[in-house]
Structure formats: C-alpha cells, structure tokens
SERO-4910 file (N, C-alpha, C, O; in steps of 0.05 Angstrom, whole numbers):
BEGIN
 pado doro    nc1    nc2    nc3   cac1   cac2   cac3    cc1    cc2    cc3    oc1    oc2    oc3
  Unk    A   -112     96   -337   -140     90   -341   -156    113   -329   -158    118   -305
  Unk    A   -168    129   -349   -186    151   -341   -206    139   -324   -215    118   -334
  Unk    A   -216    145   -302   -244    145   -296   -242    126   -272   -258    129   -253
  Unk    A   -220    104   -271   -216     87   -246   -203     92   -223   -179     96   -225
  Unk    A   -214     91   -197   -208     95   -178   -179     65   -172   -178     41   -175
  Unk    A   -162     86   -163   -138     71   -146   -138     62   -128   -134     80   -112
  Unk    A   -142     29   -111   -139     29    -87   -116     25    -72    -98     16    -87
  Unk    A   -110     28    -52    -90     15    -29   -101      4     -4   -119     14      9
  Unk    A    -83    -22      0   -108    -44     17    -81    -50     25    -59    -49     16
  Unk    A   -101    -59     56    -81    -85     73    -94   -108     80   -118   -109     87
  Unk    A    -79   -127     76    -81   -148     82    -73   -155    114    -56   -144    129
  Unk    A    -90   -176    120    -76   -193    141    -77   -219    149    -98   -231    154
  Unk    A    -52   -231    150    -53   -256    155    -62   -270    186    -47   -266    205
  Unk    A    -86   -288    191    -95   -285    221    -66   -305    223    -48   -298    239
  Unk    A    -62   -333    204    -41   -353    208    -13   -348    217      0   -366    229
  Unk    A     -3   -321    211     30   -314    213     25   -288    229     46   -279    240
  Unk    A      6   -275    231     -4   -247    247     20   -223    236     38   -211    249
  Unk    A     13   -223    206     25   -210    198     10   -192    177    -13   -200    172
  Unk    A     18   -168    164      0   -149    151     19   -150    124     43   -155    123
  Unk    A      0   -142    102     10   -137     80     -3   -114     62    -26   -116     53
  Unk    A     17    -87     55      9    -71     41     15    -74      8     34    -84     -3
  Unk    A     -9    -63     -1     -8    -63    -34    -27    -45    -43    -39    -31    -27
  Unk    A    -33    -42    -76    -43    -20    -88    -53    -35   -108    -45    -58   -112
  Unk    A    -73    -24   -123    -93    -50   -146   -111    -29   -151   -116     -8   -140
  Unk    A   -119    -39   -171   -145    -24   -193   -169    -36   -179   -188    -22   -173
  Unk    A   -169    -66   -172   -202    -86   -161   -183    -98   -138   -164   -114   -140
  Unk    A   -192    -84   -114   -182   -104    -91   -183   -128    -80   -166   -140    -67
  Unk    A   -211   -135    -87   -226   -164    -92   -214   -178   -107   -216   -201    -98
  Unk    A   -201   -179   -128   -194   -189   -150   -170   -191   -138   -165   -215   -136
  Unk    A   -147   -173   -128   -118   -173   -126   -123   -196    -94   -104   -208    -84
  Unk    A   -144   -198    -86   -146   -210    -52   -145   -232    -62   -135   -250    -48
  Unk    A   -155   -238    -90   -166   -268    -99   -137   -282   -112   -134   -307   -110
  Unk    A   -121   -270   -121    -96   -277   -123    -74   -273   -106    -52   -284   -108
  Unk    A    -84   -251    -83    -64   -269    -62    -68   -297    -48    -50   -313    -43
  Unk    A    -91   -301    -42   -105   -323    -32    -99   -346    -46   -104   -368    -35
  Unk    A    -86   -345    -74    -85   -367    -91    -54   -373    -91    -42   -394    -97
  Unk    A    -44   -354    -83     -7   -361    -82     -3   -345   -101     14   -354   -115
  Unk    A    -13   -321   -110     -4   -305   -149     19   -290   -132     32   -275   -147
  Unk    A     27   -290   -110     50   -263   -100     66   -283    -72     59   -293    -51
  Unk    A     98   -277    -92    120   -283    -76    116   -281    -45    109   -299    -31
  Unk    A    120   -263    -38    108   -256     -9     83   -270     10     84   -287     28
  Unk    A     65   -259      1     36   -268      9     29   -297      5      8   -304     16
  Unk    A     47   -319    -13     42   -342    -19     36   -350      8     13   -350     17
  Unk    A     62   -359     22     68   -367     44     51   -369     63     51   -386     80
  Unk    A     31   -343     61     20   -335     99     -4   -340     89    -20   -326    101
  Unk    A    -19   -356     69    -45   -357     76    -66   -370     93    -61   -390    106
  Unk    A    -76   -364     93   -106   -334     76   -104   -306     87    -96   -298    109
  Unk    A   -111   -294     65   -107   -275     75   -138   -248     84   -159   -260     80
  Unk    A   -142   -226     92   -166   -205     84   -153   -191     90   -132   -190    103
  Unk    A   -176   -173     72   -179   -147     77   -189   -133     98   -213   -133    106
  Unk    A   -163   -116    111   -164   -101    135   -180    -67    126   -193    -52    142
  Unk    A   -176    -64    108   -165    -26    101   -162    -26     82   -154    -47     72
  Unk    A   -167     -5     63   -176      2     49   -184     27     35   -207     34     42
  Unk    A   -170     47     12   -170     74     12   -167     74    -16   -150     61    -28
  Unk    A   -187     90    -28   -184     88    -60   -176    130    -60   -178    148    -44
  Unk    A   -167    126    -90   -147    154    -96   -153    158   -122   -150    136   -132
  Unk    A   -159    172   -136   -158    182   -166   -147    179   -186   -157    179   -209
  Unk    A   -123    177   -177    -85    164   -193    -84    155   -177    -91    158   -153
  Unk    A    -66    131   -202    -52    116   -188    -28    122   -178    -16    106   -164
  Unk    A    -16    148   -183      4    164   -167      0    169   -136     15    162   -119
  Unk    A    -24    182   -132    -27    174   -106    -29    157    -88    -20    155    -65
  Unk    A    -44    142   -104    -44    110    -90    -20    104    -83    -13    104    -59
  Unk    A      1     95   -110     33     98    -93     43    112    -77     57     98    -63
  Unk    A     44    129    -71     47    160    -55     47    146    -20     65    144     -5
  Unk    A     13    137    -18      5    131      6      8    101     15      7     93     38
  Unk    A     14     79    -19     30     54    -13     52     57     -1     56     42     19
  Unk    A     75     77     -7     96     78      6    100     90     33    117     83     48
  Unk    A     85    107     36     77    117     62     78     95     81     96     90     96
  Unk    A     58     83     79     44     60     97     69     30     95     64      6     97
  Unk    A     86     37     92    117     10     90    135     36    102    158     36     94
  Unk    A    132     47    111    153     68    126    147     65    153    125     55    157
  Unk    A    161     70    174    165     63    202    131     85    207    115     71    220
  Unk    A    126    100    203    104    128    219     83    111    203     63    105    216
  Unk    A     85    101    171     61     93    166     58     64    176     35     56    172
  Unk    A     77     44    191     65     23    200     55     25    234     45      8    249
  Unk    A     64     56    241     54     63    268     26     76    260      5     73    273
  Unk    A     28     87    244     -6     98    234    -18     67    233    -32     59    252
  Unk    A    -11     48    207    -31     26    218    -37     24    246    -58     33    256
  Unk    A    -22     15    256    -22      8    287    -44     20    302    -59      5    314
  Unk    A    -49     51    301    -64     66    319   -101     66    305   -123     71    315
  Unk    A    -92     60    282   -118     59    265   -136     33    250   -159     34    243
  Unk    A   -122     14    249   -130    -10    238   -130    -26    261   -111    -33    274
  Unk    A   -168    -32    266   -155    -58    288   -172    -80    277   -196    -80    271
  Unk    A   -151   -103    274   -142   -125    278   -168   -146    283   -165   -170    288
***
C-alpha cells in the first residue's frame, strides 16, 4: 500500500503484567481486536493498551524493528524506554 504508514506497537497487559509486540496498518483498530479475543496470544490477558508506538514507511521496516523488539536487547531496550 503506497502512501501508508507502518506501525509497530506494544501492548500491555495491567491483568498478567505482561507486554505484547506487533505491527499493523491502524493500531486502534488492531488494539480493538485484541481486546475482543481476534489473537491466540493476547486472548487470554485481557485488556489490553497501548504502551509505544513507532510508525515506518514499509512495512519491511516495520518488521525489521518488530523483530528487533522480541529479541533479548530489544526487550531490554523496552525495559529502559517504555515505562509502564
């Protein structure tokens, strides 16, 4: 999709005090189906928000910095930068 910005967002659960990374075209929209049970994962721990938040050009990058952020340095980067 020409012209749309990529985001990557975290979630967090206050109920299970747990975080969840993902990537979406409308983050509002992807928040509104985790909240509803639409994802295996995220069913479980609700409710959930939005912590963070970083839009990218491609969606290549967006993945790029999704996978980043599920790697041991990028869940220590959350750590030092996202508070809670």
């Amino acid at each position: 999709m020409v012209g749309h910005m990529h985001y990557v967002y975290v979630l967090f659960s206050e109920s299970h005090q747990c975080r969840y990374v993902g990537s979406a075209l409308d983050v509002e929209a992807r928040l509104k189906q985790h909240n509803l049970g639409g994802s295996k994962y995220t069913s479980g721990r609700r409710p959930w928000k939005i912590v963070h938040a970083e839009s990218f050009p491609t969606k290549t990058e967006a993945l790029k910095r999704e996978k980043f952020l599920k790697t041991g340095e990028g869940r220590e980067w959350l750590d030092n930068n996202i508070r809670l």
